[in-house]
C-alpha atoms as an extended CHARMM CRD file, in Angstrom:
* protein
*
       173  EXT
         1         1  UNK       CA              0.0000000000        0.0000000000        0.0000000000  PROA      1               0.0000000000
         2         2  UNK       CA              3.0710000000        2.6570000000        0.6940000000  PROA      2               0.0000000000
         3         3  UNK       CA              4.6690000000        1.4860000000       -2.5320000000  PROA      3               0.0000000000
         4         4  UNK       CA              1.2370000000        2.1420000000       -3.9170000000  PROA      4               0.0000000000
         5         5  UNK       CA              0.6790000000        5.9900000000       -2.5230000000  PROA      5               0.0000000000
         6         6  UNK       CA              4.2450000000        6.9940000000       -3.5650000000  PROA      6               0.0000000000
         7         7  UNK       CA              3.7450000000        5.9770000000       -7.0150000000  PROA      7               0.0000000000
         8         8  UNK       CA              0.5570000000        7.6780000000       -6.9540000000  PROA      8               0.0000000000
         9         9  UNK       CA              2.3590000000       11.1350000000       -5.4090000000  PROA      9               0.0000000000
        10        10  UNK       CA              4.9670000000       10.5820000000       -8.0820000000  PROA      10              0.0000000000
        11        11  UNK       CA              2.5600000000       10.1580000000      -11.0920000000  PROA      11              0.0000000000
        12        12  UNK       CA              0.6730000000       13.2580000000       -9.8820000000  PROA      12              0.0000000000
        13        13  UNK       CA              3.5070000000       15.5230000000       -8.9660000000  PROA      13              0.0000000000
        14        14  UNK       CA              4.6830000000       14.7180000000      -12.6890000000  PROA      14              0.0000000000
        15        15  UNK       CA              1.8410000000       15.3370000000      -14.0200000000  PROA      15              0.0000000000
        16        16  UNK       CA              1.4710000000       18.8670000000      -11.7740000000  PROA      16              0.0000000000
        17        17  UNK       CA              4.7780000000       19.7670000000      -12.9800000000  PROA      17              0.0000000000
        18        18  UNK       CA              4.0770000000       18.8090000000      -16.9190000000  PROA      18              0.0000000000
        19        19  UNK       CA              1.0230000000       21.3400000000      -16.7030000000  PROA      19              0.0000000000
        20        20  UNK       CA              3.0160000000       24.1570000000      -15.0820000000  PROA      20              0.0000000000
        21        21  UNK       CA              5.9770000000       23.7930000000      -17.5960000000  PROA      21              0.0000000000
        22        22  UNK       CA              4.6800000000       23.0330000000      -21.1940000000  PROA      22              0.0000000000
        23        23  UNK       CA              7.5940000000       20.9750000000      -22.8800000000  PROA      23              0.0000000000
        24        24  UNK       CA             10.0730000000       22.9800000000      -25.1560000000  PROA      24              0.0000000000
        25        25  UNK       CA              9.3960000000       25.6770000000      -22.9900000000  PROA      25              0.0000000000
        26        26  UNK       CA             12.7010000000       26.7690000000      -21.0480000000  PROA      26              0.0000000000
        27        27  UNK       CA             11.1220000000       28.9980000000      -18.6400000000  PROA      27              0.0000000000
        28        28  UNK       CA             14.5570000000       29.5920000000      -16.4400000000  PROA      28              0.0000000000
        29        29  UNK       CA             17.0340000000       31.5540000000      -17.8040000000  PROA      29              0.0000000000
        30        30  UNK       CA             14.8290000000       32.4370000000      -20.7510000000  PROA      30              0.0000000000
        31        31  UNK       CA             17.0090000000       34.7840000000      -23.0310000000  PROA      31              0.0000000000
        32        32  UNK       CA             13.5250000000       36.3030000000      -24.1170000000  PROA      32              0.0000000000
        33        33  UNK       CA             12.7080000000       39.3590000000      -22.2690000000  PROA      33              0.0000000000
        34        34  UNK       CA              9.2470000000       40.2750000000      -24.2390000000  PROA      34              0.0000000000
        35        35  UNK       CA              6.7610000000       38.4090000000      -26.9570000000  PROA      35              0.0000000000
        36        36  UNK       CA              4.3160000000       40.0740000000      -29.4180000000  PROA      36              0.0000000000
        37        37  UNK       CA              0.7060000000       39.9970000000      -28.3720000000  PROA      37              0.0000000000
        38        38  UNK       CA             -2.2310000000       41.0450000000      -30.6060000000  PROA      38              0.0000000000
        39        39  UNK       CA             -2.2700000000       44.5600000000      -29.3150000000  PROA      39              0.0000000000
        40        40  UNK       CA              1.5510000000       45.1780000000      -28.7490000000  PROA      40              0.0000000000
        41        41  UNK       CA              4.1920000000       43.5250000000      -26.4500000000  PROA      41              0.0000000000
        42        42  UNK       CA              4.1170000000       41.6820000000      -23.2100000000  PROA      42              0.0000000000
        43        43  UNK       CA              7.8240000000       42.0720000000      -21.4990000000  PROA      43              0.0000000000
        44        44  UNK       CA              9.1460000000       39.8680000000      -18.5380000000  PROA      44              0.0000000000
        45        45  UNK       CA             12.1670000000       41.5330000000      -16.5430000000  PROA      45              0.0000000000
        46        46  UNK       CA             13.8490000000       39.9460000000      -14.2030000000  PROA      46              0.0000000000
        47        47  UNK       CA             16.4550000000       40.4700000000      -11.3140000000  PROA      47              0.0000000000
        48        48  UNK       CA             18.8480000000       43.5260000000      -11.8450000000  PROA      48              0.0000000000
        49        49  UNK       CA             17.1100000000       44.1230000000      -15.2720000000  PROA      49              0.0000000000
        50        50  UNK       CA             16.9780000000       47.9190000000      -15.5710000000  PROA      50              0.0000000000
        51        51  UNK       CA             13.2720000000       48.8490000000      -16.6550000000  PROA      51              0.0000000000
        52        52  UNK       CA             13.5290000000       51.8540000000      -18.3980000000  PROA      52              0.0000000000
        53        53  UNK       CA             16.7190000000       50.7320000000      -20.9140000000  PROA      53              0.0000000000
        54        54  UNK       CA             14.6070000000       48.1220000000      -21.5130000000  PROA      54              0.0000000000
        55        55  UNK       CA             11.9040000000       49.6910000000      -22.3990000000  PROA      55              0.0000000000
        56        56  UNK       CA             13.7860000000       51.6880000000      -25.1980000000  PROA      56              0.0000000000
        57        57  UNK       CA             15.7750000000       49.2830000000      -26.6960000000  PROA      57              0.0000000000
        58        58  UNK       CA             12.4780000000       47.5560000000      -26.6530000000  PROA      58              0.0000000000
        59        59  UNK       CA             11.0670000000       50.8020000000      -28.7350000000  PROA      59              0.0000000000
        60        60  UNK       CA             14.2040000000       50.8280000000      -30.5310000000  PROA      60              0.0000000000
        61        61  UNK       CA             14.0980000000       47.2200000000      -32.0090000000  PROA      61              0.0000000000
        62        62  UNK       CA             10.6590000000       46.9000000000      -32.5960000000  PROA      62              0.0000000000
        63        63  UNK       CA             10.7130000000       50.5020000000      -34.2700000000  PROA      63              0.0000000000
        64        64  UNK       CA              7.4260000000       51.2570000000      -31.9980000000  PROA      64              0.0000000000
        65        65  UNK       CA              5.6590000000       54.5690000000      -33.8710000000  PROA      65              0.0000000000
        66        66  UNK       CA              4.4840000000       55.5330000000      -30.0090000000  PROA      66              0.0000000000
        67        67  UNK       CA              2.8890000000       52.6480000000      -27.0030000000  PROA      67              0.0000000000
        68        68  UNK       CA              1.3020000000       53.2110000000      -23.8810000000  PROA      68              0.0000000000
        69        69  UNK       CA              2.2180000000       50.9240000000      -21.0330000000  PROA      69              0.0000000000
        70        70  UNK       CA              1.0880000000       49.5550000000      -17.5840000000  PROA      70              0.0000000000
        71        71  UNK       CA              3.7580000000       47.3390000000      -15.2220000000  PROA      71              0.0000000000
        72        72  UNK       CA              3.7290000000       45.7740000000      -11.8080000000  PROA      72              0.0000000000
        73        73  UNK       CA              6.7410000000       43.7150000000       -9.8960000000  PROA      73              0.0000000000
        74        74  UNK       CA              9.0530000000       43.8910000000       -7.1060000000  PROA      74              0.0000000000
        75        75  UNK       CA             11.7950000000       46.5030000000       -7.4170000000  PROA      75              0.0000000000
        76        76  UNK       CA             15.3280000000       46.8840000000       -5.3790000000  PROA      76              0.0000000000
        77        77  UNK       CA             15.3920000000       50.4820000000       -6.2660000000  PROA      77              0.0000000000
        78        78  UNK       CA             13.2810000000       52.7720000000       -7.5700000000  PROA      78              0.0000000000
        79        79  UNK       CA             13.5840000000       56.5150000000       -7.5090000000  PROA      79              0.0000000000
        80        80  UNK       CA             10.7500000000       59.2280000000       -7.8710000000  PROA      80              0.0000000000
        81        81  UNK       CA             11.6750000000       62.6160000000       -8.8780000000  PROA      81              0.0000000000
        82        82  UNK       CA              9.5180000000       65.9830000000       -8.1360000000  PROA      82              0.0000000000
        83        83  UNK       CA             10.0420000000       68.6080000000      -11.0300000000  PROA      83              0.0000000000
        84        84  UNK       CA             10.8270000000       71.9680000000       -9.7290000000  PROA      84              0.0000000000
        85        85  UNK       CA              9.6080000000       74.6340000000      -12.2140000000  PROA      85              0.0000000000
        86        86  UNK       CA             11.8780000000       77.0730000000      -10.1320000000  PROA      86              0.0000000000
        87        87  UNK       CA             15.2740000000       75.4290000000      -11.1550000000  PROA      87              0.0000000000
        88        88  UNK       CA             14.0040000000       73.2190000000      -13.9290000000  PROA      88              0.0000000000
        89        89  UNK       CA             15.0020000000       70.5090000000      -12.3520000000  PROA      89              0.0000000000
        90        90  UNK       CA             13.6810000000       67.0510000000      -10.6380000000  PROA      90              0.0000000000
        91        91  UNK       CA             14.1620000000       66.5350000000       -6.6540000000  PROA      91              0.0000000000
        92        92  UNK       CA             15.2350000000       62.8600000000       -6.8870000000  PROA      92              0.0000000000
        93        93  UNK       CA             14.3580000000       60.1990000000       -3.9490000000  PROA      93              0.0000000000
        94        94  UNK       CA             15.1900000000       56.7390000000       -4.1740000000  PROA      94              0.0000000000
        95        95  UNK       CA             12.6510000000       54.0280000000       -2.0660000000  PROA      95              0.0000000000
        96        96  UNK       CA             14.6670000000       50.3960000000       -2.0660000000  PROA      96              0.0000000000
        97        97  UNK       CA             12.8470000000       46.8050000000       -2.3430000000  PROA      97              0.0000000000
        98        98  UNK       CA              9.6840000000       47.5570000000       -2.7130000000  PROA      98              0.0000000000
        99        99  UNK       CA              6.6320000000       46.9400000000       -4.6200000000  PROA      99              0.0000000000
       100       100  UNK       CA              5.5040000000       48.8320000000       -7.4900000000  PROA      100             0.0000000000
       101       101  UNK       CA              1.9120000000       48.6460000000       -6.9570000000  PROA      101             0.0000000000
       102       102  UNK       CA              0.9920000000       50.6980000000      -10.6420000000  PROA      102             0.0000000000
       103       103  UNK       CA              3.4990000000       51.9660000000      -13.3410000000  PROA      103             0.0000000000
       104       104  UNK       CA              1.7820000000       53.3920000000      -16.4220000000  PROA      104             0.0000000000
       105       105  UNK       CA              3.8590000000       55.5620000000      -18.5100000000  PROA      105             0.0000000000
       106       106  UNK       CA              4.0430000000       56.3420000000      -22.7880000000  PROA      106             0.0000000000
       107       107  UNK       CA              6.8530000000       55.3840000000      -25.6370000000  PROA      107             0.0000000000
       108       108  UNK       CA              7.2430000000       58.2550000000      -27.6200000000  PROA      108             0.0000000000
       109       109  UNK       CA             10.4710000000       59.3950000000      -30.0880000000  PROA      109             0.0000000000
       110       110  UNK       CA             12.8300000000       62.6330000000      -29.5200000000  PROA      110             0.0000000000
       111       111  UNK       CA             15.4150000000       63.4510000000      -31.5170000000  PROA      111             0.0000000000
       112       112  UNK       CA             15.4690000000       60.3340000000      -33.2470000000  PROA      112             0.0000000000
       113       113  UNK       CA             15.6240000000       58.4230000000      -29.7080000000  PROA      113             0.0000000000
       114       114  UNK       CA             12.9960000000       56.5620000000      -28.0570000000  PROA      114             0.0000000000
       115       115  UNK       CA             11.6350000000       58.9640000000      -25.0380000000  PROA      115             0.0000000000
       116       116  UNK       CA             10.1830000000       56.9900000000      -21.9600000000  PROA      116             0.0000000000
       117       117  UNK       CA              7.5560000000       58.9010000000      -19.7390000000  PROA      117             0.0000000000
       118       118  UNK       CA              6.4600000000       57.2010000000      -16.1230000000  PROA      118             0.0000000000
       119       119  UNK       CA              4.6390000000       57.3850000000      -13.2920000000  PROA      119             0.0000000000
       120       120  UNK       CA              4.4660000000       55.0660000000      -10.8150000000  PROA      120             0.0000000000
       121       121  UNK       CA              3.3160000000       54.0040000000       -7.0500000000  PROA      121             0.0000000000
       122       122  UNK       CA              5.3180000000       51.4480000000       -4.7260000000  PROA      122             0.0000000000
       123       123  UNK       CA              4.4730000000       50.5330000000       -1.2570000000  PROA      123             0.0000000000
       124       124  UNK       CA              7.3530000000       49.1970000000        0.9870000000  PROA      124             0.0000000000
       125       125  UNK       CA              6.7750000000       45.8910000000        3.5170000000  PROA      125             0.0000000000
       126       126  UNK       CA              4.7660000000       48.1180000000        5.7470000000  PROA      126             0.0000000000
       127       127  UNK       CA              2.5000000000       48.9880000000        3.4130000000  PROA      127             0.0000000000
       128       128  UNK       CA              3.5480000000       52.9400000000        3.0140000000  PROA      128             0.0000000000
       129       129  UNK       CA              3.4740000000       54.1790000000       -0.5790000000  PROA      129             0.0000000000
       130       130  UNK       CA              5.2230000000       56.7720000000       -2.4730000000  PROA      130             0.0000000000
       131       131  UNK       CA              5.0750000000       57.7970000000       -6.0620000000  PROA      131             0.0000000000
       132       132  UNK       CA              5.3330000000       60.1240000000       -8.9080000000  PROA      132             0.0000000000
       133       133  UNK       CA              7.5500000000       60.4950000000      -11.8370000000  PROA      133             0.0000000000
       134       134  UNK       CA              9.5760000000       57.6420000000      -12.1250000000  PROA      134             0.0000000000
       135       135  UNK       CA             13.3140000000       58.0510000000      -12.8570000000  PROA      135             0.0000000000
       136       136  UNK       CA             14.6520000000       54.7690000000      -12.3200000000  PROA      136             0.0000000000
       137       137  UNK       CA             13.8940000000       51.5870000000      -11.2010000000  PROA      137             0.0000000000
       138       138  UNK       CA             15.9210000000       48.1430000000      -10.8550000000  PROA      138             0.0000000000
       139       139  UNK       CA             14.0860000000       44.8530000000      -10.7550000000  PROA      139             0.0000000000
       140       140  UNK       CA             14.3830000000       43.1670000000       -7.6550000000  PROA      140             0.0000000000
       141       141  UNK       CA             13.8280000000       39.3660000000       -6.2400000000  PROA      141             0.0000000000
       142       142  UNK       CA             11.0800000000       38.2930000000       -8.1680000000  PROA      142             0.0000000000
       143       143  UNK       CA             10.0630000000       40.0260000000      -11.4490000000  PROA      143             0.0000000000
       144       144  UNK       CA              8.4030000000       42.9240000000      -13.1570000000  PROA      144             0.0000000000
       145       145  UNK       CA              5.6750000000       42.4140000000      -15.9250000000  PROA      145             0.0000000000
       146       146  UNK       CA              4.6150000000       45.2930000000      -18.3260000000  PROA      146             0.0000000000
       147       147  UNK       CA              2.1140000000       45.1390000000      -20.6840000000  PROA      147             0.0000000000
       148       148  UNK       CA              3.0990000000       47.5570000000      -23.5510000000  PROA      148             0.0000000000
       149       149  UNK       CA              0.0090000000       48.7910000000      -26.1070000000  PROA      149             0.0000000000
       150       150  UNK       CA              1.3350000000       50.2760000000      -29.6830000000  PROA      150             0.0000000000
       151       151  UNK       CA             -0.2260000000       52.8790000000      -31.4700000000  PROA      151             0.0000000000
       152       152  UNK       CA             -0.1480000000       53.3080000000      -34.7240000000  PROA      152             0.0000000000
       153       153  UNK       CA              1.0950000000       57.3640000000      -35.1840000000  PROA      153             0.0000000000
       154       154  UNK       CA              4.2020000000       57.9120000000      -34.3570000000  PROA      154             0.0000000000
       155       155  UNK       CA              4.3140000000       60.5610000000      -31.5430000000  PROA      155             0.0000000000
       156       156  UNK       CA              7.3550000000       63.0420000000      -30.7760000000  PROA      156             0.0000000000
       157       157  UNK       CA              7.9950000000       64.3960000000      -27.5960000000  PROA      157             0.0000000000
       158       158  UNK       CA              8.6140000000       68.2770000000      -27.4740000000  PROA      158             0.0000000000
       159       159  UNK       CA              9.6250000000       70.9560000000      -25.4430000000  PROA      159             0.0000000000
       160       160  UNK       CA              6.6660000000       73.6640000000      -24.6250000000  PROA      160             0.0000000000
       161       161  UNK       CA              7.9020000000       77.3920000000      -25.2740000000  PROA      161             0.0000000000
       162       162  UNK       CA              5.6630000000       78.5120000000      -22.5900000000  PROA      162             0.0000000000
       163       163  UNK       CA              6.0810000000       75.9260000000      -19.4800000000  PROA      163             0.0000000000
       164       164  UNK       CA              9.9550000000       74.3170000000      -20.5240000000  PROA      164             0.0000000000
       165       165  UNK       CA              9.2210000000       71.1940000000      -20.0680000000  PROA      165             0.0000000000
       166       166  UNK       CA              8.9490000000       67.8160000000      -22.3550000000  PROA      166             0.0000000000
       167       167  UNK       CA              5.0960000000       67.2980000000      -23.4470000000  PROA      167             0.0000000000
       168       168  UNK       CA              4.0630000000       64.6510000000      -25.5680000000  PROA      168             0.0000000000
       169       169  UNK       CA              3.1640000000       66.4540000000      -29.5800000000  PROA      169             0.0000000000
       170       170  UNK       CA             -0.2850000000       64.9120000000      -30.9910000000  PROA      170             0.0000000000
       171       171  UNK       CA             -1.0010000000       64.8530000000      -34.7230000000  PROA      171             0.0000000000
       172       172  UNK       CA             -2.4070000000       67.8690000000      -36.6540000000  PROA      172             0.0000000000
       173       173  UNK       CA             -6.2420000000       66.1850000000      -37.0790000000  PROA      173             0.0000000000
């Protein structure tokens, strides 16, 4: 009867484990960082992966015309800046491992370069948040999963005479 339940836990762990990890699959240490979905791009980071270079080299290879994006994951650092019309300037603060609770931010070009705007919220392990513009941010234990939407214009970052600062240009309609 033993002989009989282990083979039985074996069987069914095997089969647990064959439905979690499709063969041909190599989920660990997957190379791939981001797929094509009907709509745009799903992207995967992972530990140390910095998520804004990612983000435009994504842009860059893909030759996105302009995307809008929403993320979540666990981050080692991320750092918030505060724009200060005064100085024209951003008052940086960095918040380390934390969660990023919301990150939704826009792919558009400048000067011929992919331009990244974010915003984003983390909470830290006792459940205080912080948030804003989002300057930086490091994947931490675990991973960070952005779903990126493309749009078919291509859309070119600017800056505005009157308030000098970057503002994302529309199409003339």
């Amino acid at each position: 009867m033993t002989y009989l339940k282990r083979l039985t836990s074996l069987v069914m762990l095997g089969f647990a484990f064959a439905c979690v990890v499709p063969p041909g699959n190599a989920v660990q240490n997957a190379p791939a960082k981001y797929m094509k979905t009907p709509t745009g791009y799903l992207m995967v980071l992972r530990h140390g992966d910095n998520v804004l270079q990612n983000l435009e080299q994504l842009a860059q290879a893909e030759n996105i015309p302009s995307a809008s994006f929403v993320g979540i994951g666990f981050m080692s650092e991320a750092t918030f800046g505060f724009y200060d019309f005064g100085r024209k300037q951003f008052d940086p603060k960095t918040f380390r491992n934390v969660e990023m609770a919301n990150m939704t931010g826009s792919i558009a070009w400048k000067e011929g370069k992919p331009s990244i705007h974010v915003h984003g919220v983390v909470t830290d392990g006792t459940f205080n948040g912080a948030g804003g513009h989002v300057l930086g941010l490091t994947v931490g234990t675990g991973s960070c999963e952005i779903t990126i939407t493309v749009h078919p214009a291509r859309l070119e970052r600017f800056v505005d005479p009157e308030i000098q600062a970057n503002v994302l240009g529309l199409p003339q309609q």
